[in-house]
TIMARNU-843312 format. One line per field, with one value per residue: residue in three letters; x negated, y, z of N, C-alpha, C in turn. Coordinates in nm, 4 decimals, padded with zeros to 6 digits, always signed. Layout:
! residues N
residuo <- ALA; ...
n.px <- X; ...
n.py <- Y; ...
n.pz <- Z; ...
ca.px <- X; ...
ca.py <- Y; ...
ca.pz <- Z; ...
c.px <- X; ...
c.py <- Y; ...
c.pz <- Z; ...
END
This chain:
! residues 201
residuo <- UNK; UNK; UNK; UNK; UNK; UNK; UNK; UNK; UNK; UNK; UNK; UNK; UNK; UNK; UNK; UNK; UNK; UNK; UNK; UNK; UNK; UNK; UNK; UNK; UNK; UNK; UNK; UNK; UNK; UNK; UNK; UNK; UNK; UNK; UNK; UNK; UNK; UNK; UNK; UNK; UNK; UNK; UNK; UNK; UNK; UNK; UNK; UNK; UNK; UNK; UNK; UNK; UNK; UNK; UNK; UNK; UNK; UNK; UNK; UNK; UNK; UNK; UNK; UNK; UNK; UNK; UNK; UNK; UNK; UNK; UNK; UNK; UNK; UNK; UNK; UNK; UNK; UNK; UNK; UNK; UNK; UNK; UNK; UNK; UNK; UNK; UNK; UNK; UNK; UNK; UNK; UNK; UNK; UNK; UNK; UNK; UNK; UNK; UNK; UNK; UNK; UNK; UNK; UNK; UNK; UNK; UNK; UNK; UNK; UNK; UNK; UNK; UNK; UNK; UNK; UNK; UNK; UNK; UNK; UNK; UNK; UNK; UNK; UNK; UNK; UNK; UNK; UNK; UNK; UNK; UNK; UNK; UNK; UNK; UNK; UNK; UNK; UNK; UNK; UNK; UNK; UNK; UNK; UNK; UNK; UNK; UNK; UNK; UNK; UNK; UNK; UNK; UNK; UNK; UNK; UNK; UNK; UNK; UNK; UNK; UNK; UNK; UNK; UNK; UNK; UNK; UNK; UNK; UNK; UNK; UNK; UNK; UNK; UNK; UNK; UNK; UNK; UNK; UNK; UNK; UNK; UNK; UNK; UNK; UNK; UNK; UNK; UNK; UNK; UNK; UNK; UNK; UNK; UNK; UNK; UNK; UNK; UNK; UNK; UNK; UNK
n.px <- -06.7907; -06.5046; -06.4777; -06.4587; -06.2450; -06.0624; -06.0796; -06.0076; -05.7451; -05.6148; -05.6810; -05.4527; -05.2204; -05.2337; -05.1862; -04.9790; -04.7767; -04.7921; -04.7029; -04.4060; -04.3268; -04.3299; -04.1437; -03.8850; -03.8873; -03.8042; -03.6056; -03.4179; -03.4450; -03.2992; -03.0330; -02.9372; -02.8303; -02.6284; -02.2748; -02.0403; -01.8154; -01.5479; -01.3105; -00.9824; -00.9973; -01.2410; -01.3512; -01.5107; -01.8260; -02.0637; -01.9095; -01.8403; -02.1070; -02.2288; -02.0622; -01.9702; -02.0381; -02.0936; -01.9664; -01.8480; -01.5334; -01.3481; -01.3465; -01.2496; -01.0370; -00.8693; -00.6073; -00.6209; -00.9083; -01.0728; -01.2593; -01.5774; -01.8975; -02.2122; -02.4923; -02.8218; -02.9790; -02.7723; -02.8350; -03.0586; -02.9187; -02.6845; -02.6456; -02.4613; -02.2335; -01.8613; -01.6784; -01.5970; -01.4631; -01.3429; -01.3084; -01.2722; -01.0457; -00.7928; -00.6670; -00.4065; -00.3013; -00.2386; -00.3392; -00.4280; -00.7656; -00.8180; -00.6447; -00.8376; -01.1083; -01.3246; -01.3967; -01.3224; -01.4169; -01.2760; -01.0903; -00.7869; -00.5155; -00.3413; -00.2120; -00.0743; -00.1667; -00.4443; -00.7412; -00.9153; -01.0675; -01.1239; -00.9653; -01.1264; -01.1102; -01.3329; -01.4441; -01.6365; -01.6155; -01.3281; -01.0364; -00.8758; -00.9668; -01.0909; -00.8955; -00.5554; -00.4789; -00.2887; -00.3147; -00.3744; -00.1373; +00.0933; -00.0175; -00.0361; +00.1080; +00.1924; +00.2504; +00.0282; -00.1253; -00.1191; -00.0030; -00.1557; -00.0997; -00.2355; -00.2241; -00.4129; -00.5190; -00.4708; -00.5699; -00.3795; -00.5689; -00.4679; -00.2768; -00.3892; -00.4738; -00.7093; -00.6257; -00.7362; -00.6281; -00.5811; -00.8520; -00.8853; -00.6575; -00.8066; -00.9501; -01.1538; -01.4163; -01.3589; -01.2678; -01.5111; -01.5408; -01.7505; -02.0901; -02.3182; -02.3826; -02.1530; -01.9823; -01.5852; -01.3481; -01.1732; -01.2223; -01.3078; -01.4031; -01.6090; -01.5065; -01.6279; -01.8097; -01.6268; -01.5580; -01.7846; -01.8399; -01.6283; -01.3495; -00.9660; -00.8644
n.py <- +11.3435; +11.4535; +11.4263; +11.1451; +11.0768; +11.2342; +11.0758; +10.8400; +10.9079; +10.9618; +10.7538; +10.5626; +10.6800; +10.6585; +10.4350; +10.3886; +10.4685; +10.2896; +10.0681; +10.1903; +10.1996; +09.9926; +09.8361; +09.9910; +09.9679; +09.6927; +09.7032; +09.8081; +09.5980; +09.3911; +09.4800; +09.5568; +09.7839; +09.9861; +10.0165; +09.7565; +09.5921; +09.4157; +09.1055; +09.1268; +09.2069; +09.2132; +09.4448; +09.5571; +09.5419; +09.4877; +09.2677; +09.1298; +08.9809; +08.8796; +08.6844; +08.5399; +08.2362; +08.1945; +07.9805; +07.9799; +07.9042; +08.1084; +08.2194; +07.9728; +07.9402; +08.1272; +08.3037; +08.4491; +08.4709; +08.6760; +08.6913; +08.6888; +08.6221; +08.7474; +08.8680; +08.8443; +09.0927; +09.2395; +09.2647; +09.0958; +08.9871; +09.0062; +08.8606; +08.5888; +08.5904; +08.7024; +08.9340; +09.1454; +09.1138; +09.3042; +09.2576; +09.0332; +08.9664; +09.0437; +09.1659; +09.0454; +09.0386; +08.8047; +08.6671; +08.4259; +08.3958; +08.5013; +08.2860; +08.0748; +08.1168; +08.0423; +08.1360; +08.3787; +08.5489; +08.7093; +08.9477; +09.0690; +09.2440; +09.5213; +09.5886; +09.7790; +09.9855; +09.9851; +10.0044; +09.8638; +09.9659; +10.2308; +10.3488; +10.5429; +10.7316; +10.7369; +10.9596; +10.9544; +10.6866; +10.6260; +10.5107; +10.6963; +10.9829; +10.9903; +10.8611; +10.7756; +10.6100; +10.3593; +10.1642; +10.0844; +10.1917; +10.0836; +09.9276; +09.9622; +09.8917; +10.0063; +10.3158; +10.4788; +10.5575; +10.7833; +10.9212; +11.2557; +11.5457; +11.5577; +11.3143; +11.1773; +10.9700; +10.9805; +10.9314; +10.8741; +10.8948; +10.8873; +10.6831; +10.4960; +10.1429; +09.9972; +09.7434; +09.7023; +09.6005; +09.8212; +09.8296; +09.5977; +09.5876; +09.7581; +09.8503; +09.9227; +09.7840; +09.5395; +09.5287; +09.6336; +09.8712; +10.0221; +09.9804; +09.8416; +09.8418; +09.8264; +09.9889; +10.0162; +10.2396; +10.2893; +10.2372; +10.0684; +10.1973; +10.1764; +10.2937; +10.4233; +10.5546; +10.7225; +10.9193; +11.0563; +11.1669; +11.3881; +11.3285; +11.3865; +11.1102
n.pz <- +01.3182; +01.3460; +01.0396; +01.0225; +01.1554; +00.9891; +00.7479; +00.8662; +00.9127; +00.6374; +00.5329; +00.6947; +00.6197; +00.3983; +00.2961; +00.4731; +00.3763; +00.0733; +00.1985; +00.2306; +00.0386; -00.0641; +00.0554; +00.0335; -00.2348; -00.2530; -00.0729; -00.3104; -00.4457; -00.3289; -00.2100; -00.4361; -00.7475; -00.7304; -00.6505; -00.6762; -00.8491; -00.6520; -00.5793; -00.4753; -00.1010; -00.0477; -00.0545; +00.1913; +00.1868; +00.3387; +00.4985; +00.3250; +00.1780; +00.4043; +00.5062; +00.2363; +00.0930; -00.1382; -00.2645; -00.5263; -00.5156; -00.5443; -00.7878; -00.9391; -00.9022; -01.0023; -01.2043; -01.4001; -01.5440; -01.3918; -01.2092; -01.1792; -01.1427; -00.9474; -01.0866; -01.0607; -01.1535; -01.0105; -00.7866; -00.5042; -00.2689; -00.3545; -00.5661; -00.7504; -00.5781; -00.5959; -00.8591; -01.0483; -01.3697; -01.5981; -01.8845; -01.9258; -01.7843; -01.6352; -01.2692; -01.1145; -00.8334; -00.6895; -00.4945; -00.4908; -00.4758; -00.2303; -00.0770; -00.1568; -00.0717; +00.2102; +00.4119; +00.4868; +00.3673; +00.1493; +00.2247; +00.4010; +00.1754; -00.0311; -00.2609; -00.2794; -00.1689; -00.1090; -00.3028; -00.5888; -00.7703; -00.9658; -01.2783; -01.5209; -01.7966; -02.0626; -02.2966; -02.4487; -02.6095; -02.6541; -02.8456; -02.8610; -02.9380; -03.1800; -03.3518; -03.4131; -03.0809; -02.9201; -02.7562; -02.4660; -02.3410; -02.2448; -02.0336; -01.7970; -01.4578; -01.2144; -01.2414; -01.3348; -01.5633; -01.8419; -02.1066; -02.2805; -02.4152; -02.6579; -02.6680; -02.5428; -02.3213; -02.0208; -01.6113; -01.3511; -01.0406; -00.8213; -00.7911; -00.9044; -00.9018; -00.9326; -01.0999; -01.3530; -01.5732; -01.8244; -01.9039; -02.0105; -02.2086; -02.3463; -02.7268; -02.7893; -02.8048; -02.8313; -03.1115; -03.2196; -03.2996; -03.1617; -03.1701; -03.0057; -02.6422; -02.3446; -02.2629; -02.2782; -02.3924; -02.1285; -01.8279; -01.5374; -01.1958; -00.9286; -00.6084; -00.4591; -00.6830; -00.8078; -00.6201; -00.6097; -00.8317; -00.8028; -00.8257; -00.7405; -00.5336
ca.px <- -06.6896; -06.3651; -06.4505; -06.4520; -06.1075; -05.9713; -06.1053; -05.9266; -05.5889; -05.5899; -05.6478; -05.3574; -05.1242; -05.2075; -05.1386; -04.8221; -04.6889; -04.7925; -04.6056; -04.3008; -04.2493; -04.2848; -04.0074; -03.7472; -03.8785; -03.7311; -03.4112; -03.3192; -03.3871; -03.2394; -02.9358; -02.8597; -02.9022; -02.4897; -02.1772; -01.9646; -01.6418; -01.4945; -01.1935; -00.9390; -01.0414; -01.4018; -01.4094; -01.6188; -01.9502; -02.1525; -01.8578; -01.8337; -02.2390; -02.2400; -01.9359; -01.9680; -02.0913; -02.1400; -01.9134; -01.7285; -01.3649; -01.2365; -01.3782; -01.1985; -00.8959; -00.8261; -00.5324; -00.6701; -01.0096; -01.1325; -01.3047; -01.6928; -02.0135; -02.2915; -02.6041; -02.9764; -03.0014; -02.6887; -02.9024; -03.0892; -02.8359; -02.5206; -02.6317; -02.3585; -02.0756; -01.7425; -01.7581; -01.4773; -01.5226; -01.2346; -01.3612; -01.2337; -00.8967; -00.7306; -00.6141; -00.2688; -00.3254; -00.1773; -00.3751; -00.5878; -00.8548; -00.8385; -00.6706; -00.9461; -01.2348; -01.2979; -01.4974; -01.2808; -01.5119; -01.1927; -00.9557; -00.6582; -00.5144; -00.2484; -00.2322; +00.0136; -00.2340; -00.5618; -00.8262; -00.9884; -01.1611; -01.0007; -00.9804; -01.1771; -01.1003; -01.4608; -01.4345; -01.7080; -01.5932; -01.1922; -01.0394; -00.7987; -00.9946; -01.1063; -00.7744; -00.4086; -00.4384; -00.1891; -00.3335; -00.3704; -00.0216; +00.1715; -00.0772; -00.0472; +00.2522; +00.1768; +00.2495; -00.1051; -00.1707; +00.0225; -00.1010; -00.1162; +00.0314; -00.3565; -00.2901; -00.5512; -00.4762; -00.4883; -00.5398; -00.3875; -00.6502; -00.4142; -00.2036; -00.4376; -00.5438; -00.8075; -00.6193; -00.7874; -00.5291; -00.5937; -00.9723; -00.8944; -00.6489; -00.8601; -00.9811; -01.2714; -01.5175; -01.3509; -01.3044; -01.6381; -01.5299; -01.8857; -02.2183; -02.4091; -02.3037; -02.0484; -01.8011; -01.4611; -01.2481; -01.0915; -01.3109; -01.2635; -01.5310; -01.5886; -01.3858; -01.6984; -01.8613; -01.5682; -01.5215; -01.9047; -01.8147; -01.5374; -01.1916; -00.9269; -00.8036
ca.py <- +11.2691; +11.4749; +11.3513; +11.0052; +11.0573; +11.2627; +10.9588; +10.7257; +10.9187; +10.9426; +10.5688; +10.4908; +10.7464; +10.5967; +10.2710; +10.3568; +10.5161; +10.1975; +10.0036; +10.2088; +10.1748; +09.8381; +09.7642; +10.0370; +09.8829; +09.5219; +09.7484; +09.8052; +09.4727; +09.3170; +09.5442; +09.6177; +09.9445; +10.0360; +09.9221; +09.6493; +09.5653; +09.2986; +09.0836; +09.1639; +09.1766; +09.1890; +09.5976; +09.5943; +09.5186; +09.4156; +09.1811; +09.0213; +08.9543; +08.8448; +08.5756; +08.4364; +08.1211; +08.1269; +07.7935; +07.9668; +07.8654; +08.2309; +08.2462; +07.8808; +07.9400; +08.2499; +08.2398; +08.5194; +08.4560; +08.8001; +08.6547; +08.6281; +08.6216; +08.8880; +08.8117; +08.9054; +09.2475; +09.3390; +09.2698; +08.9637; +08.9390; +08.9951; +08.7221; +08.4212; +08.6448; +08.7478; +09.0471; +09.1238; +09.1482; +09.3397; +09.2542; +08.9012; +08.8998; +09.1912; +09.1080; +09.0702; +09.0491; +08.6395; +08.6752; +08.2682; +08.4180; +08.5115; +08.1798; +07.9720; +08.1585; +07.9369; +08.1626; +08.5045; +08.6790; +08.7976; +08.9517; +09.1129; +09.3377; +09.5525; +09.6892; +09.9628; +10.0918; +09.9346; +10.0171; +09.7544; +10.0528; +10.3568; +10.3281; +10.6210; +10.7659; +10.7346; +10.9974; +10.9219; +10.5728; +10.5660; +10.5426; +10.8174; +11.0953; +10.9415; +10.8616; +10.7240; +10.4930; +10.4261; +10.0257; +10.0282; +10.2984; +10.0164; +09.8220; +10.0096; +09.8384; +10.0954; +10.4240; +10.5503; +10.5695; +10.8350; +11.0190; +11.3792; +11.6454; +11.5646; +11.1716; +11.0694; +10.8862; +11.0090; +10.7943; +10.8961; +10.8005; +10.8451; +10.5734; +10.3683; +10.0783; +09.9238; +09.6144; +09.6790; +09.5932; +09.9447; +09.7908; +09.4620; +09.6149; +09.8563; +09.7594; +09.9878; +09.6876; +09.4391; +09.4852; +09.5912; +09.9462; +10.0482; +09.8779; +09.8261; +09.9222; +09.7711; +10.0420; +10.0840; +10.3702; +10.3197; +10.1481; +10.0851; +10.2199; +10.1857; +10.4224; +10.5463; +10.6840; +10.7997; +10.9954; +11.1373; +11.2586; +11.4534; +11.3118; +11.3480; +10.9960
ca.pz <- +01.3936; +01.2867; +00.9130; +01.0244; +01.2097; +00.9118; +00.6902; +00.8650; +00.9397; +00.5361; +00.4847; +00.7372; +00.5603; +00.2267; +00.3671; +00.5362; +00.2420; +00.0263; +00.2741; +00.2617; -00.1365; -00.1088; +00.1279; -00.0255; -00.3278; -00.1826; -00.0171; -00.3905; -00.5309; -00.2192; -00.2281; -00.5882; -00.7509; -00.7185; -00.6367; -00.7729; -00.8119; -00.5905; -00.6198; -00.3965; +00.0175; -00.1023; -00.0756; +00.2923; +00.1199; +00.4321; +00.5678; +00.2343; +00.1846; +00.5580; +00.4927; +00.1304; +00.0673; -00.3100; -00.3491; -00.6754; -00.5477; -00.6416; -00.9146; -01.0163; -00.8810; -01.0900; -01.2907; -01.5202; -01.5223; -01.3915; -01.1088; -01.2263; -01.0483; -01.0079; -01.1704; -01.0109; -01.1498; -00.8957; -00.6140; -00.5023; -00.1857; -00.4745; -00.6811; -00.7338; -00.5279; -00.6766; -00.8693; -01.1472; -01.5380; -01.6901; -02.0186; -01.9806; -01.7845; -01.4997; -01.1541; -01.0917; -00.7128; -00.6689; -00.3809; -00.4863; -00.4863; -00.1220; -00.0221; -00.1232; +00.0554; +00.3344; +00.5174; +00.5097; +00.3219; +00.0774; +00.3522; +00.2936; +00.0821; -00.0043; -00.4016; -00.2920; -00.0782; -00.1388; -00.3866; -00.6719; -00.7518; -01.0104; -01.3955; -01.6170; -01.9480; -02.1381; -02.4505; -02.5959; -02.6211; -02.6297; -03.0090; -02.9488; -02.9712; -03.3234; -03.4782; -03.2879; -03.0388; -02.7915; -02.7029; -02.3366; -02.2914; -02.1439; -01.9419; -01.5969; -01.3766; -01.1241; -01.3088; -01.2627; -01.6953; -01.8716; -02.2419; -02.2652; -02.5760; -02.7364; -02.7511; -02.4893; -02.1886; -01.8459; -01.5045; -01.1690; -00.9883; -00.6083; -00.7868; -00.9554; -00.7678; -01.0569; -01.1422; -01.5098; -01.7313; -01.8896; -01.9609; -02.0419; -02.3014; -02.4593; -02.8372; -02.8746; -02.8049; -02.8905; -03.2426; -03.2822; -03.3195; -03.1196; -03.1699; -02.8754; -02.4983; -02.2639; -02.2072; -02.3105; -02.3958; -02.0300; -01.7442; -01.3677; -01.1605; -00.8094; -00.5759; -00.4431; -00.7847; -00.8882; -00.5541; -00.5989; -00.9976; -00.7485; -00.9079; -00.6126; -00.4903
c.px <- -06.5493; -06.4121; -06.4569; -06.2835; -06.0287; -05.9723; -06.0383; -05.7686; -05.5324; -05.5559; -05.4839; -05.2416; -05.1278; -05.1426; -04.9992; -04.7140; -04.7001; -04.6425; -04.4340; -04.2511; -04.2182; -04.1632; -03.9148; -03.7659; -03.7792; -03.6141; -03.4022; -03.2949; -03.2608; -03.0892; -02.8676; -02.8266; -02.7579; -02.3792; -02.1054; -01.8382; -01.5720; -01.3634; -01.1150; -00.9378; -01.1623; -01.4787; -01.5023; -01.7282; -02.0108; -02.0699; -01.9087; -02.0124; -02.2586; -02.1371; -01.9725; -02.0213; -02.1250; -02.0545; -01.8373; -01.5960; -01.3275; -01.2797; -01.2784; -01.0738; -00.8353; -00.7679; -00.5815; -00.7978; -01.0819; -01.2158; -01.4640; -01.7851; -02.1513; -02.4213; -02.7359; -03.0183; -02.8869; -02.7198; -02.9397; -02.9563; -02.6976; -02.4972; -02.5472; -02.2544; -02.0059; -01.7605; -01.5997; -01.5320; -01.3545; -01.2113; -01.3051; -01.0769; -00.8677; -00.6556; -00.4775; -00.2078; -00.2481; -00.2121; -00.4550; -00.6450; -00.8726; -00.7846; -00.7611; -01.0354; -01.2153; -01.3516; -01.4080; -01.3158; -01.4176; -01.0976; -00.8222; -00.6316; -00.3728; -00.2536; -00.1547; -00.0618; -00.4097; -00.5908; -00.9034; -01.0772; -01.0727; -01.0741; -01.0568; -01.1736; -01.2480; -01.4250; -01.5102; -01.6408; -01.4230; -01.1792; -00.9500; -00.8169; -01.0882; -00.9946; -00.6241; -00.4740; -00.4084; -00.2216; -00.3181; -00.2121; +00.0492; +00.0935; -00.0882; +00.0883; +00.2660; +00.1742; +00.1405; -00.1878; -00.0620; -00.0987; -00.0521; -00.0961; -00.0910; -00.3668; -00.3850; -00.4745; -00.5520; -00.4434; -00.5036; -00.4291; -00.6097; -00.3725; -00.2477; -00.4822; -00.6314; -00.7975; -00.7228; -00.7468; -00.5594; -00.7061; -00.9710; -00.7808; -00.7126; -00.9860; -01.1142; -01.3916; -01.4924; -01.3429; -01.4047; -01.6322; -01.6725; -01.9801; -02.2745; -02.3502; -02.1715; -01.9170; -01.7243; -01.4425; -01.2377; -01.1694; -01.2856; -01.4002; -01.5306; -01.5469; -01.4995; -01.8089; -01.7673; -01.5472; -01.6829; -01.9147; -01.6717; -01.3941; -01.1133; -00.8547; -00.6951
c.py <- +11.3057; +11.4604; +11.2306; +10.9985; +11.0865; +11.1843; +10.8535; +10.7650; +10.9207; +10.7827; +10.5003; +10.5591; +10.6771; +10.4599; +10.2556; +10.3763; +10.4093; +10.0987; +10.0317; +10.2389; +10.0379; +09.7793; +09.8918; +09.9745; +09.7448; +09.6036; +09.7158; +09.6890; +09.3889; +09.3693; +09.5586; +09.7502; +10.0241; +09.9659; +09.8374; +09.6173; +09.4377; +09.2555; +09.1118; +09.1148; +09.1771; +09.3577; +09.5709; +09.4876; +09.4393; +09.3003; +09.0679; +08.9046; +08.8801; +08.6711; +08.4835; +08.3646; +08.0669; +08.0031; +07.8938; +07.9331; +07.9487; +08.2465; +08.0801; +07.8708; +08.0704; +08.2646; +08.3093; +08.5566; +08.5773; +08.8337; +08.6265; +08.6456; +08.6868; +08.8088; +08.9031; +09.0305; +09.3338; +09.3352; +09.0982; +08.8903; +08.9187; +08.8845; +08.6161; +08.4767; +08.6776; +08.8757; +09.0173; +09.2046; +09.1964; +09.3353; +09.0694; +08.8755; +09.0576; +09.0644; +09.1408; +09.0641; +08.9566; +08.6296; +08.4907; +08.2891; +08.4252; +08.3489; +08.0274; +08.0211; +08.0993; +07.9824; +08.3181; +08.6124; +08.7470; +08.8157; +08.9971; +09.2302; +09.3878; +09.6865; +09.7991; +10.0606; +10.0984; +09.9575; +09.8947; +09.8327; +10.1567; +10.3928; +10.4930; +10.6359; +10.8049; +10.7945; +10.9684; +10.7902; +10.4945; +10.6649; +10.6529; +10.9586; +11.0778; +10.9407; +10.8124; +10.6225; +10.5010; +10.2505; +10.0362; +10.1520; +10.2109; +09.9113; +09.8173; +09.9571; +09.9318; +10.2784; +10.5352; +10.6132; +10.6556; +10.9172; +11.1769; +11.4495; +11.5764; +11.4005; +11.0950; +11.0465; +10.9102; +10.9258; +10.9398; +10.8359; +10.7799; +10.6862; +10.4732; +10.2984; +09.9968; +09.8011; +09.5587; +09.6317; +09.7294; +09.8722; +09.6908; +09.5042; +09.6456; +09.7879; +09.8269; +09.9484; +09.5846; +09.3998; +09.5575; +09.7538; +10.0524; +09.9764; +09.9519; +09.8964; +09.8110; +09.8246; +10.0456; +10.2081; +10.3835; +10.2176; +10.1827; +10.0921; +10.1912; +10.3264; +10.4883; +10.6199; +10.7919; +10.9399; +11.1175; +11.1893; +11.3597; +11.4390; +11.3009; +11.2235; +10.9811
c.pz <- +01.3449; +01.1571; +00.9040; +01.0625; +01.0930; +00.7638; +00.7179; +00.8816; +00.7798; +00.4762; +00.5236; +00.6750; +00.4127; +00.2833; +00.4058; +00.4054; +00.1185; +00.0878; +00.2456; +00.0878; -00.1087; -00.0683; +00.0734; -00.1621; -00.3486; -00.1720; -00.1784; -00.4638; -00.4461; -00.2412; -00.3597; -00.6069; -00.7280; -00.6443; -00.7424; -00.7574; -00.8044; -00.6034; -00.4340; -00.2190; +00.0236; -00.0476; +00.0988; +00.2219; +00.2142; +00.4874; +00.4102; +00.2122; +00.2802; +00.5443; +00.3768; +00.1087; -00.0631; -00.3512; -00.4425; -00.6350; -00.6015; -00.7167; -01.0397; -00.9903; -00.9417; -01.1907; -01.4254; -01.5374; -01.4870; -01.3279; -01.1608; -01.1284; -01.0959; -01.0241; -01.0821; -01.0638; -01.0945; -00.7982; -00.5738; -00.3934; -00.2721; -00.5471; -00.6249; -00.6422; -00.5822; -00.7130; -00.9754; -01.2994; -01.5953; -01.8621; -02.0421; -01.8737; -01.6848; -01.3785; -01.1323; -00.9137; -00.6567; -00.5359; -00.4345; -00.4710; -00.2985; -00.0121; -00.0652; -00.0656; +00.1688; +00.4312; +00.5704; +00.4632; +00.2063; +00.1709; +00.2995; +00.2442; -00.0276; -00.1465; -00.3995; -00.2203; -00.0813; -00.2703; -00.4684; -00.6651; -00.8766; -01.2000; -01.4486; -01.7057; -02.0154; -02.2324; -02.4880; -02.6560; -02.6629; -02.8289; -03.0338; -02.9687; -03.0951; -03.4267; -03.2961; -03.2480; -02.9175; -02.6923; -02.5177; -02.2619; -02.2161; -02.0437; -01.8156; -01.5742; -01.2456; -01.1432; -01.2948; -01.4188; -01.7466; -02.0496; -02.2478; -02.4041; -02.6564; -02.7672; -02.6604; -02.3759; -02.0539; -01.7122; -01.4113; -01.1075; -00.8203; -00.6826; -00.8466; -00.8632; -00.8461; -01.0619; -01.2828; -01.6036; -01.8345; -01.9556; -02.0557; -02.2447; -02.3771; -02.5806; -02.8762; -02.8988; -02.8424; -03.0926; -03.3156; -03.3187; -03.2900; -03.1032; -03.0467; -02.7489; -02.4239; -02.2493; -02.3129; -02.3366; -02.2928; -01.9601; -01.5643; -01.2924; -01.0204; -00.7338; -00.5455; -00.5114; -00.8371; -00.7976; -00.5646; -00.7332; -00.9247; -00.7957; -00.7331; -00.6224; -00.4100
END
């Protein structure tokens, strides 16, 4: 009798524990495996998801096209929402983007105080710890980029607010300088990896 019970309390433990991959399995497709970086009013994650309607206006009303849309391996709920590519324009914070949302799901937002998310100096990846380069030295409008005695370029990450002009400058992908990979020399991350690699904000 107790090897019939401890026969079946095994079955239901395998079982439950089946069960409970499958659905964190789903959380991460459902969710997406990180964060992403939203155009401005976008940063509360659950409001935005909850609100957006997928119609693309901010993404067509974007004077510097920076406005793109996340693709099914950022999460099945992410897919077709605003998301930002610094690889094809930087935000200058016009604020269009937030007055076409028709729903509220970009609120407001306040680049002297508010977060895009907070630029990163990539060595492996940035050309001036290869030879000179000073390309993205004037691209911060917010004095948050500065180069140090060695030539490389340092973010203040209190005063960055990750417009991504720094990214959008930087040449170390574009002219082909690194085969294969996405990053930059200089890349904007979300505030809260950069706060869990411990940089103070």
């Amino acid at each position: 009798m107790s090897a019939g019970l401890t026969r079946r309390s095994f079955i239901g433990l395998a079982a439950a524990t089946a069960v409970g991959a499958c659905v964190g399995g789903a959380g991460l497709a459902f969710a997406g495996p990180a964060d992403v970086l939203r155009p401005p009013g976008g940063q509360d994650e659950a409001a935005l998801i909850g609100a957006c309607l997928k119609c693309d206006r901010c993404r067509s009303v974007c004077p510097t096209g920076v406005v793109s849309v996340a693709q099914v391996e950022d999460g099945l709920l992410r897919a077709r929402t605003p998301v930002l590519n610094f690889h094809r324009g930087w935000c200058d914070f016009c604020g269009k983007c937030q007055q076409a949302c028709p729903t509220g799901a970009l609120g407001p937002f306040d680049p002297s105080r508010d977060k895009l998310g907070v630029a990163v100096v990539q060595p492996d990846r940035c050309l001036s710890y290869l030879q000179t380069c000073t390309d993205c030295r004037d691209s911060c409008g917010f004095g948050a980029l500065s180069f140090n005695e060695g030539g490389h370029p340092v973010v203040d990450a209190a005063a960055c607010n990750g417009c991504g002009r720094c990214e959008l400058e930087c040449t170390a992908l574009v002219y082909g300088a690194f085969a294969g990979g996405t990053r930059r020399g200089i890349m904007v991350e979300p505030v809260a990896a950069v706060e869990t690699e411990g940089s103070t904000l």
